[in-house]
Backbone as ProteinMPNN parsed JSONL, in Angstrom:
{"seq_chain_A": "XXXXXXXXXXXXXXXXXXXXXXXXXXXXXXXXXXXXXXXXXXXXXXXXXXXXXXXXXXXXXXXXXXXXXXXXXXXXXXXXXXXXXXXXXXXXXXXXXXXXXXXXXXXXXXXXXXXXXXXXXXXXXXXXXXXXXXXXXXXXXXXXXXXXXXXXXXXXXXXXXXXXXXXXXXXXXXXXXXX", "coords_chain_A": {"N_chain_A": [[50.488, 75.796, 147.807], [53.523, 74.902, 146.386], [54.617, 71.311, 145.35], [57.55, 71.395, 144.984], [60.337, 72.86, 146.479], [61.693, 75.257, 144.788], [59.884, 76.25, 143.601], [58.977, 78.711, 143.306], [59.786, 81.063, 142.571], [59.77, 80.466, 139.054], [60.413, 78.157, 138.552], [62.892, 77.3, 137.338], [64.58, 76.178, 138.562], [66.97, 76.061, 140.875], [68.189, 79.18, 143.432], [70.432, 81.413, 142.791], [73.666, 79.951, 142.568], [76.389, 79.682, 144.609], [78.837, 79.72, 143.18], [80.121, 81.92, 140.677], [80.542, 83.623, 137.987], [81.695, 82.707, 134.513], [81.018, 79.869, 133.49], [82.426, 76.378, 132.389], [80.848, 75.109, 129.721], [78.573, 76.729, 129.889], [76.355, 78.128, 127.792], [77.404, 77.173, 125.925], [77.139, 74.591, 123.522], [74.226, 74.148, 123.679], [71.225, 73.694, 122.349], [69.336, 75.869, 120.28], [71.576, 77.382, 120.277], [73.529, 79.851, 122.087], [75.212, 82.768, 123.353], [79.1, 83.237, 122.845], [80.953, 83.467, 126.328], [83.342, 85.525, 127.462], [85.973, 84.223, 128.908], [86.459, 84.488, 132.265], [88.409, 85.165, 135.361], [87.015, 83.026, 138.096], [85.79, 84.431, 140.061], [85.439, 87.328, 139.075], [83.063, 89.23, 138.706], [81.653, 90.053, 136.202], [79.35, 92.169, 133.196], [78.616, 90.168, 131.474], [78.457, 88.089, 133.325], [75.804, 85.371, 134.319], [74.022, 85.79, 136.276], [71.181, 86.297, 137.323], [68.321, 84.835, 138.496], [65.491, 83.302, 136.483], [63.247, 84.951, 138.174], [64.036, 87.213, 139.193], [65.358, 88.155, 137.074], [63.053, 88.821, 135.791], [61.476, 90.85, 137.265], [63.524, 93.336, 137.579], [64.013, 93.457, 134.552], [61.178, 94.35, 134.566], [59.307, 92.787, 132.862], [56.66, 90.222, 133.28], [57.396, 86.905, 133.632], [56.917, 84.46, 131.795], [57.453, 86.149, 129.999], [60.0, 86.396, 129.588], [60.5, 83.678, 129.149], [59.072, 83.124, 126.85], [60.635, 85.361, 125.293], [63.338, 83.592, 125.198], [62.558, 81.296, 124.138], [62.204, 82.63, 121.103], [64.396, 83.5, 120.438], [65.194, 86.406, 121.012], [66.214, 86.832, 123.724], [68.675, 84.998, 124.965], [69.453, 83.123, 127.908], [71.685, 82.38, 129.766], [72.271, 78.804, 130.704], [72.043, 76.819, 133.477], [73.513, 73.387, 135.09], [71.089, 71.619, 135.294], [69.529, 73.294, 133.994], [67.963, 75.452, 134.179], [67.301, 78.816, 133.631], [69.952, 81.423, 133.842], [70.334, 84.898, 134.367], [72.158, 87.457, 133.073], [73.919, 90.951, 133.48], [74.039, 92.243, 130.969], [72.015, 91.265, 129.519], [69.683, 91.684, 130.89], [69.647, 94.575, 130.342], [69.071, 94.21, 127.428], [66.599, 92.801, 127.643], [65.257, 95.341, 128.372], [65.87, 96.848, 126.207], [64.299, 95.407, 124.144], [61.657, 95.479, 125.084], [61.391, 98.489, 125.111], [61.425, 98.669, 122.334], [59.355, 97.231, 121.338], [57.027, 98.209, 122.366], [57.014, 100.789, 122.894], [58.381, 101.783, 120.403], [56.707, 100.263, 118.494], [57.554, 98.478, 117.106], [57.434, 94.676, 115.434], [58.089, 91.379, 117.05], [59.32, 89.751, 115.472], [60.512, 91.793, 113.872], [62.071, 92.888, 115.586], [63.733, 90.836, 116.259], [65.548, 90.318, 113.694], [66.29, 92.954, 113.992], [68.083, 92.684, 115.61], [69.914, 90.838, 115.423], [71.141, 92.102, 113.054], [72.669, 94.16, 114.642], [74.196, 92.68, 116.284], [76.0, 91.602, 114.135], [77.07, 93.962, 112.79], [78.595, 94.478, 115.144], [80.367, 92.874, 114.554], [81.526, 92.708, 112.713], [82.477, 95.289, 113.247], [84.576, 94.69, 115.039], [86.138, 93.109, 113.657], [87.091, 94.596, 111.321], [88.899, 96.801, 113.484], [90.799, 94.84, 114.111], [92.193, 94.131, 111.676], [93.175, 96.885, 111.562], [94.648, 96.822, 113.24], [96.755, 94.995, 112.364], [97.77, 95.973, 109.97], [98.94, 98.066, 110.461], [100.759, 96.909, 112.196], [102.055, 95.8, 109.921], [102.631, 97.871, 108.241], [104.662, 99.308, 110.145], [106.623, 97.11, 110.105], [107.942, 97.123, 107.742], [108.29, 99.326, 107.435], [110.667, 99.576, 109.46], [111.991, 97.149, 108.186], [112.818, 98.713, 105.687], [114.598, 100.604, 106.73], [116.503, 99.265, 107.363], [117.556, 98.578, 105.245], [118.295, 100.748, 103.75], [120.517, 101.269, 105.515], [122.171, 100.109, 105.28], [123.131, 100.296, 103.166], [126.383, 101.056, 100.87], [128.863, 103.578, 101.853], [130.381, 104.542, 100.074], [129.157, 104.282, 97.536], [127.911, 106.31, 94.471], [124.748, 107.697, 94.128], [122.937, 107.088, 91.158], [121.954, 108.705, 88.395], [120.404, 109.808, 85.783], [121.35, 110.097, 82.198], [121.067, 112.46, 80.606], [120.108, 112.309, 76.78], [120.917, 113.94, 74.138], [121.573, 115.83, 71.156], [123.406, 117.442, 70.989], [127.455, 118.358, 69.792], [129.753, 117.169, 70.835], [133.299, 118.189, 71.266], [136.921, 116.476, 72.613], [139.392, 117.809, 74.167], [142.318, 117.009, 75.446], [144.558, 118.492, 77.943], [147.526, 120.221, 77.921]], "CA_chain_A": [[51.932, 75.665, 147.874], [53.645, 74.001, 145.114], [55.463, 70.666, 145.7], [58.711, 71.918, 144.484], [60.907, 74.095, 147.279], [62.275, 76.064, 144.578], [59.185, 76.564, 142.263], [58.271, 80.472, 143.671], [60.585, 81.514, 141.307], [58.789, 80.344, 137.863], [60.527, 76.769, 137.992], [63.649, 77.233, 136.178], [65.948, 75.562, 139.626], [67.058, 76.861, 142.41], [67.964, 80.649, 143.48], [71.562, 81.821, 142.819], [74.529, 79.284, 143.445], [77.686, 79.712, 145.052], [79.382, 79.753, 141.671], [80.399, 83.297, 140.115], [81.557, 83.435, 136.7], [81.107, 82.009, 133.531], [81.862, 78.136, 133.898], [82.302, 75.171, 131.369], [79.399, 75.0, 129.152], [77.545, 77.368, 129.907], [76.197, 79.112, 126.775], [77.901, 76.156, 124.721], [76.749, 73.593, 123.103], [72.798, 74.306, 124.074], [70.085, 73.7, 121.181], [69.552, 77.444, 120.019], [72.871, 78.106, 120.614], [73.876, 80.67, 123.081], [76.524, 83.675, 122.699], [80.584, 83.026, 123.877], [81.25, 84.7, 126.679], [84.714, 86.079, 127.516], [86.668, 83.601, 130.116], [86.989, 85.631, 133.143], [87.973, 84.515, 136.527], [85.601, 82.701, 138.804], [85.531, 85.293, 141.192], [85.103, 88.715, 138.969], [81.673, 89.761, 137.604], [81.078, 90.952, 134.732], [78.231, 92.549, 133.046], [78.729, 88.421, 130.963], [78.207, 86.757, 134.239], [75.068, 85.281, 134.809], [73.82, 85.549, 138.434], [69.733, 85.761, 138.197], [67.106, 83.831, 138.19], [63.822, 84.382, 135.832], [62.092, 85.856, 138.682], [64.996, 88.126, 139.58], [65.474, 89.362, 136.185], [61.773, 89.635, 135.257], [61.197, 92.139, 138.363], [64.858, 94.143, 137.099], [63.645, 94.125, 133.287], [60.005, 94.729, 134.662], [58.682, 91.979, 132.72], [56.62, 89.013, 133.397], [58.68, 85.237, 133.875], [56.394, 84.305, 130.865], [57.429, 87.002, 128.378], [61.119, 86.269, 129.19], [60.601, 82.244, 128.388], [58.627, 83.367, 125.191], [61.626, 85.612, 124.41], [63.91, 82.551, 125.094], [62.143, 80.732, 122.928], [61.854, 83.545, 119.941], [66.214, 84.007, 120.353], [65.541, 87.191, 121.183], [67.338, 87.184, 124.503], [68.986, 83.844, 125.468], [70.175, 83.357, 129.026], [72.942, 80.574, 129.497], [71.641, 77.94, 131.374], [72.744, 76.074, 134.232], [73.47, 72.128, 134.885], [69.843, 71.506, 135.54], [68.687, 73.748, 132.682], [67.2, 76.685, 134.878], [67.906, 79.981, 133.273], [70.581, 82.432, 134.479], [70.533, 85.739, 133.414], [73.254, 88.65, 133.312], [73.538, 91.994, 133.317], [73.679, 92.525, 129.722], [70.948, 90.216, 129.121], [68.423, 92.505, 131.675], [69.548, 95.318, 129.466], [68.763, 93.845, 126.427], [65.362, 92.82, 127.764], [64.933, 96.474, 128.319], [65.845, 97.156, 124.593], [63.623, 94.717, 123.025], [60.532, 96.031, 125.63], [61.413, 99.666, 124.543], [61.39, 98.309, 120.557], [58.183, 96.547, 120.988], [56.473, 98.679, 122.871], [57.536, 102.573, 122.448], [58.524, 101.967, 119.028], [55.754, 99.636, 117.647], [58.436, 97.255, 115.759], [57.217, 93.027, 115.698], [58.823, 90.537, 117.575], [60.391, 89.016, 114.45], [61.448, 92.765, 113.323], [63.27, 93.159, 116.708], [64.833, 89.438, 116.378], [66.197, 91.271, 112.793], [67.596, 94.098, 114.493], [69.699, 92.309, 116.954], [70.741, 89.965, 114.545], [72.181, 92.98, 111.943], [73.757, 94.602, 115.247], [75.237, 91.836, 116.401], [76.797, 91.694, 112.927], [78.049, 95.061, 112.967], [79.572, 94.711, 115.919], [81.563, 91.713, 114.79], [82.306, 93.665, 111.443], [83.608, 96.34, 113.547], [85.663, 94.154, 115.939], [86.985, 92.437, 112.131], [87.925, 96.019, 110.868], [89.536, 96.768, 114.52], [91.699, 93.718, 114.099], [92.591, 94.12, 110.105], [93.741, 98.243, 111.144], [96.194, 96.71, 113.713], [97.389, 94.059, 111.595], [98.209, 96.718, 109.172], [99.798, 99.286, 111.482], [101.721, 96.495, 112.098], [103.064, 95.296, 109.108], [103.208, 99.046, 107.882], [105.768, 99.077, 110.819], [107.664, 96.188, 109.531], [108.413, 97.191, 106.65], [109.471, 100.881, 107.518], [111.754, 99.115, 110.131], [113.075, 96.905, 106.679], [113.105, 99.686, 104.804], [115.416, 101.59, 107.445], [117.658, 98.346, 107.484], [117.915, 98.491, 104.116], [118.842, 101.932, 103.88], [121.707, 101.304, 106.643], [123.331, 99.059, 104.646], [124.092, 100.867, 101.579], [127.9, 101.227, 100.979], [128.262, 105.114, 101.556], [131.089, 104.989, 98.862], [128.385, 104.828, 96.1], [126.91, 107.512, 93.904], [123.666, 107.655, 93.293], [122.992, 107.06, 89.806], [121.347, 109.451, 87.865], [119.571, 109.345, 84.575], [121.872, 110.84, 81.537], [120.029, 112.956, 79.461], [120.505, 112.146, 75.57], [121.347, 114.928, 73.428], [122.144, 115.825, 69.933], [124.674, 118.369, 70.918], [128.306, 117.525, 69.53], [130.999, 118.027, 71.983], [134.887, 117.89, 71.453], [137.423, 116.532, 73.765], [140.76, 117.775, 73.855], [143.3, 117.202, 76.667], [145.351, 118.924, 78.595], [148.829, 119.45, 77.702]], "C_chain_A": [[52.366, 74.584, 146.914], [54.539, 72.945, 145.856], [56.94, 71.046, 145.683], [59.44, 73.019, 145.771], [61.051, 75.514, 146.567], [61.241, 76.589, 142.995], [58.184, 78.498, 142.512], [58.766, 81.343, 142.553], [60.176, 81.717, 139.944], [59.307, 79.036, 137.537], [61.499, 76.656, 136.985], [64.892, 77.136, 137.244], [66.103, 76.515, 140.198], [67.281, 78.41, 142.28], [69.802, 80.215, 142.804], [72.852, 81.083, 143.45], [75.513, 80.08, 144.089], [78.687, 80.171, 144.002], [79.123, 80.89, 141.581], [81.047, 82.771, 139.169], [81.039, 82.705, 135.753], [81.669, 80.477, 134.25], [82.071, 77.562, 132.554], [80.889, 75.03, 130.861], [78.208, 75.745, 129.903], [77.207, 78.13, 128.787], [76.623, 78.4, 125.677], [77.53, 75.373, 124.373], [75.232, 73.051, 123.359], [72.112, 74.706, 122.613], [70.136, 75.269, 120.873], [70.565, 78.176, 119.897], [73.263, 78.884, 122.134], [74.941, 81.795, 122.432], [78.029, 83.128, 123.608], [80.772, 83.782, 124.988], [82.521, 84.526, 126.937], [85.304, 85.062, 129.03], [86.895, 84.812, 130.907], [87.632, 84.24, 134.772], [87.391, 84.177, 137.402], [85.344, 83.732, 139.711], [85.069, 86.527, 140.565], [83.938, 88.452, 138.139], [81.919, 90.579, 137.157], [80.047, 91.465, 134.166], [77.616, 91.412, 132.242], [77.918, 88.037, 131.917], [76.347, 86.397, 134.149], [74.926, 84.777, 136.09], [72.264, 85.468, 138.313], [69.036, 85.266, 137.372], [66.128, 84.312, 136.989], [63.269, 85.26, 136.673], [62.61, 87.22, 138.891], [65.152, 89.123, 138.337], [63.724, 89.929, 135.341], [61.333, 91.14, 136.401], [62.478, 93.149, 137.66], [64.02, 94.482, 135.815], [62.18, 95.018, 133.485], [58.798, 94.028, 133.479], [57.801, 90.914, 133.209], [57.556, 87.819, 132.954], [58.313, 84.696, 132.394], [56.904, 84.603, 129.835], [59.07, 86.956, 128.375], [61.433, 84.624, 129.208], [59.942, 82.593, 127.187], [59.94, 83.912, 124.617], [62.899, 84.607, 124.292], [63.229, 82.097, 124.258], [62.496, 81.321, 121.359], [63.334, 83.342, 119.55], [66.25, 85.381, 121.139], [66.184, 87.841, 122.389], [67.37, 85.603, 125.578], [69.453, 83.876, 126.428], [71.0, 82.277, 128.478], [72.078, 79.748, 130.841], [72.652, 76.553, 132.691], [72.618, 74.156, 133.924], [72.048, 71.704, 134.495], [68.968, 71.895, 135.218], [68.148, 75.129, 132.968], [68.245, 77.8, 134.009], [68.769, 80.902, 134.175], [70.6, 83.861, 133.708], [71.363, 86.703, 133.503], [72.86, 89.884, 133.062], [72.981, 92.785, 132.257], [72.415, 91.942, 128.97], [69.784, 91.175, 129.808], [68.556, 93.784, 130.158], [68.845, 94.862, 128.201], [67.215, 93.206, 126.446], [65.041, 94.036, 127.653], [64.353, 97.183, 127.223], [64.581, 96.633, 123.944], [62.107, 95.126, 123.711], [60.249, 97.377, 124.706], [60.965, 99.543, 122.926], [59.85, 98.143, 120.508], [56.97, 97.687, 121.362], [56.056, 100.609, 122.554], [57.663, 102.685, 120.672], [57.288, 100.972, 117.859], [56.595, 98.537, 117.057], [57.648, 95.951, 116.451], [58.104, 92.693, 116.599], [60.085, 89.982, 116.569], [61.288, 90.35, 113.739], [62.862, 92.914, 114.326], [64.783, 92.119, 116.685], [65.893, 90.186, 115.132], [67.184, 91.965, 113.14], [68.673, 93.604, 115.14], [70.215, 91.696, 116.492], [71.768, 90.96, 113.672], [72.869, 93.632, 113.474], [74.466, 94.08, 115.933], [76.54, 91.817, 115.358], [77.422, 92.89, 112.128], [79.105, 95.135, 113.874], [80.623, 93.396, 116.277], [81.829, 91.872, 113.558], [83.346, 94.996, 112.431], [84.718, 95.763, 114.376], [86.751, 93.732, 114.589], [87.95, 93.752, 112.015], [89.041, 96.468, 112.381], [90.963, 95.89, 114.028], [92.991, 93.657, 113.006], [93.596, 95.925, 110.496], [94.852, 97.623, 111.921], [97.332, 96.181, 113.17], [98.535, 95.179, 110.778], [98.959, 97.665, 109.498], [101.159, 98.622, 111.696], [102.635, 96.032, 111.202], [103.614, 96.897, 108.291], [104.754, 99.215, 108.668], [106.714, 98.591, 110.636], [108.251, 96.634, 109.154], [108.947, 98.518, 106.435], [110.573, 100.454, 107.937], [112.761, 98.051, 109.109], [113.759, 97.243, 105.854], [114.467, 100.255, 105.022], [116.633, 100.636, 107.337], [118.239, 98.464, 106.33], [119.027, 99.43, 103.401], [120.484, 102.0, 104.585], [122.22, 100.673, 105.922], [123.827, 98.988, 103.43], [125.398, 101.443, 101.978], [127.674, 102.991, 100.981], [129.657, 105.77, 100.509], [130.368, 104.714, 97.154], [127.756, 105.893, 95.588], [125.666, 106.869, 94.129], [123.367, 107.615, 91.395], [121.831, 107.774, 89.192], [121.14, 109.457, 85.664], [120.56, 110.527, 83.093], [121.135, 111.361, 80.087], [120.548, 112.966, 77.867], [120.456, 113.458, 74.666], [122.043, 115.437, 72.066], [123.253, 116.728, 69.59], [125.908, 117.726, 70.823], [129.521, 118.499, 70.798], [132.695, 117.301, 71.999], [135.85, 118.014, 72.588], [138.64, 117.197, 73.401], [141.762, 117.916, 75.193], [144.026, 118.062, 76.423], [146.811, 118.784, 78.572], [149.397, 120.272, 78.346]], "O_chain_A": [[51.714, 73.566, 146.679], [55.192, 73.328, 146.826], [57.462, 70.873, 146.784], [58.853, 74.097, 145.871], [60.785, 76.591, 147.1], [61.589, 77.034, 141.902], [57.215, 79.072, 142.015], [58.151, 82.138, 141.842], [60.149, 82.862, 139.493], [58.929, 78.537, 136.477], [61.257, 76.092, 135.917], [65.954, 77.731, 137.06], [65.56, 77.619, 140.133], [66.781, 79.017, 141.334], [70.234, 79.109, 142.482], [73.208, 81.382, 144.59], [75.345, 81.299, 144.045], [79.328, 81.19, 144.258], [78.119, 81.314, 142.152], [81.851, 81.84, 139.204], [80.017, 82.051, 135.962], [82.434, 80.195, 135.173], [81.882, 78.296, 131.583], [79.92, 74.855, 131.6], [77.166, 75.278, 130.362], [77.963, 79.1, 128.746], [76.351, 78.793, 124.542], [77.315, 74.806, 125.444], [74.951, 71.855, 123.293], [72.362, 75.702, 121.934], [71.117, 75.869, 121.311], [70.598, 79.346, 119.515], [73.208, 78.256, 123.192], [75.397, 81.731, 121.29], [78.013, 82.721, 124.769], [80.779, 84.985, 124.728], [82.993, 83.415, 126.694], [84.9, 85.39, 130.146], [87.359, 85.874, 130.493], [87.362, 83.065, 135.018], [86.923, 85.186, 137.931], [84.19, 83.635, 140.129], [84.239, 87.104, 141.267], [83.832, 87.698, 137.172], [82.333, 91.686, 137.497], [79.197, 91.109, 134.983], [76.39, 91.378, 132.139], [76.777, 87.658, 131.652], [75.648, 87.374, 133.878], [75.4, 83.847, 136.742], [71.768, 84.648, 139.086], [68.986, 85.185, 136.145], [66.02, 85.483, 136.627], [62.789, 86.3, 136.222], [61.905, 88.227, 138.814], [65.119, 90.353, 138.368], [63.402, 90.911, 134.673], [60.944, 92.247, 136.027], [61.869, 93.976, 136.982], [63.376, 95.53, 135.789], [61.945, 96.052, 132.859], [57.706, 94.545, 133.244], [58.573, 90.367, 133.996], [58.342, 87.884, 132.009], [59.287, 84.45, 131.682], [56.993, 83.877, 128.844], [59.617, 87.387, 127.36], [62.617, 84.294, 129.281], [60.591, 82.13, 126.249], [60.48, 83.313, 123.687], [63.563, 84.764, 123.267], [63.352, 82.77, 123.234], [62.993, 80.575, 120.515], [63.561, 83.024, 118.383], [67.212, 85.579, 121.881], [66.629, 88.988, 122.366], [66.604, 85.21, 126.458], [70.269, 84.797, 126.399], [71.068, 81.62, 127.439], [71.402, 80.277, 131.723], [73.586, 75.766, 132.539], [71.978, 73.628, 133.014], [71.864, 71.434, 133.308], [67.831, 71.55, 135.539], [67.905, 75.897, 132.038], [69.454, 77.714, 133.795], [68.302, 81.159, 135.285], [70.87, 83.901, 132.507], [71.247, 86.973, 134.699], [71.769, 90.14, 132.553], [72.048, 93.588, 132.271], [72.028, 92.313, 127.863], [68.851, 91.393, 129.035], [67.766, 93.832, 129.216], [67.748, 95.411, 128.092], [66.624, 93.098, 125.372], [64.342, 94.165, 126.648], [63.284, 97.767, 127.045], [63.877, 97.377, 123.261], [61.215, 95.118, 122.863], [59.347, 97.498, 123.878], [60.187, 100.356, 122.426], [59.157, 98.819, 119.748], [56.073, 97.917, 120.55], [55.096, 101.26, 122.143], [57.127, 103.507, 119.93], [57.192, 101.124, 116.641], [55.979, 97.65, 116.466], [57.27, 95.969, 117.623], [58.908, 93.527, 117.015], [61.289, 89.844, 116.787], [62.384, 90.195, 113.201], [64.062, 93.006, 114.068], [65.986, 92.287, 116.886], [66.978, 90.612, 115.527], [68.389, 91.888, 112.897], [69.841, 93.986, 115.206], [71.372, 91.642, 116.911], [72.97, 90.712, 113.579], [74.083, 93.508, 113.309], [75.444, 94.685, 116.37], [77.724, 91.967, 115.658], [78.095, 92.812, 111.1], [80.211, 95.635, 113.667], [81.252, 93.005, 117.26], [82.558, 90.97, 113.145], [84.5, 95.395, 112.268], [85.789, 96.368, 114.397], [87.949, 94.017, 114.581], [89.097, 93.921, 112.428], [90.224, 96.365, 112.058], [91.999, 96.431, 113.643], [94.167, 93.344, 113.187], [94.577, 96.181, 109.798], [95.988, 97.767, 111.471], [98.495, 96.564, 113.302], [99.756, 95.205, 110.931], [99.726, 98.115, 108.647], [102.265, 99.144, 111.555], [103.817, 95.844, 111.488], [104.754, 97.043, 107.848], [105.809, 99.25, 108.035], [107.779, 99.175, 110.837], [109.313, 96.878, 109.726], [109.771, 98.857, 105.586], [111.58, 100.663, 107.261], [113.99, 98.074, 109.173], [114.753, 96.763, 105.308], [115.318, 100.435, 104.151], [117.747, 101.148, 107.224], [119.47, 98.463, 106.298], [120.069, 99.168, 102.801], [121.406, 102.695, 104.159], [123.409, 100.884, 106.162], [124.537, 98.198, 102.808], [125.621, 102.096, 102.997], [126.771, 103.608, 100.415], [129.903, 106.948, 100.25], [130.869, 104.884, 96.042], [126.967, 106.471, 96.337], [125.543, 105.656, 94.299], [123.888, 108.447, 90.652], [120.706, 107.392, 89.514], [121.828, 109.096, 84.71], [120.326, 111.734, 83.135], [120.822, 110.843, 79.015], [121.506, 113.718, 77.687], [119.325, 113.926, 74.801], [123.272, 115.363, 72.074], [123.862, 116.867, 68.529], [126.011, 116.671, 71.45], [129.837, 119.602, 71.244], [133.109, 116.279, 72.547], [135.911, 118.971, 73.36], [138.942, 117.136, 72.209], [141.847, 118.97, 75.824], [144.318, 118.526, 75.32], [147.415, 117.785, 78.963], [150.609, 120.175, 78.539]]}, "name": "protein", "num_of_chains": 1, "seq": "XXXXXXXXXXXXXXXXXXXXXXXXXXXXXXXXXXXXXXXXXXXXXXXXXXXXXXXXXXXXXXXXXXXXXXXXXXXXXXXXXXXXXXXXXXXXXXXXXXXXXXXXXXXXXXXXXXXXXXXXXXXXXXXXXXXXXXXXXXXXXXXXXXXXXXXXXXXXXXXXXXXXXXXXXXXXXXXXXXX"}
């Protein structure tokens, strides 16, 4: 029996607080980094939140506690970490163990190829959020500027011609009034 109450686990602090939700620094300002996650309110989970433990999500991914502190280590799937340092892990985070099992395993790819991959699809999918962002922008100022256009339009005098282009001509033409 280990000294520790809460070392059955693999030693990465207690089980599951009270706490739901992302909090204050979690995922911020931790060596390696971490990813942002999305402010939610303390009460709703998300597939963000982290709720388990190492031991919790090594049984879920079907890993050993081991091979998901090696992949902490590597980057290739960072939990956020509580006060006291113990890993938490989320839903998306089990998944993504899944992935990088399936990669390594089924597909033969390295460790450092996998780290690769998740790095370029991370970076697609914050090119495609960019492009997302840039079509609304543009929808919107397209908008504008019809709605300028239309103002513009409204506010021509409607006692003007149009002016039209007089074609030059070498034909001679005599006037003669009307008597």
């Amino acid at each position: 029996m280990s000294p520790h109450p809460d070392s059955s686990h693999g030693g990465d602090g207690p089980g599951v607080t009270g706490r739901i939700g992302p909090g204050p620094g979690l995922g911020e300002g931790l060596p390696g980094g971490g990813r942002p996650r999305a402010a939610a309110p303390p009460y709703v989970l998300t597939e963000d939140t982290p709720v388990y433990v190492i031991s919790v999500a090594a049984e879920l991914s079907g890993l050993h506690p081991q091979t998901l502190r090696q992949y902490d280590r590597l980057g290739l799937v960072s939990p956020d970490r509580t006060a006291g340092r113990g890993r938490r892990y989320s839903a998306r985070d089990i998944q993504q163990l899944r992935e990088v099992q399936r990669l390594s395993q089924d597909e033969g790819i390295n460790l450092a190829g996998i780290k690769r991959i998740i790095e370029l699809e991370n970076q697609v999918a914050a090119l495609q959020s960019r492009v997302s962002e840039l079509v609304d922008a543009l929808e919107g100022a397209a908008a504008t500027l019809q709605q300028r256009e239309a103002a513009v339009h409204a506010s021509y005098r409607r006692d003007l011609v149009p002016y039209q282009q007089v074609q030059q001509s070498s034909a001679l033409v005599v006037w003669r009034p009307k008597r």
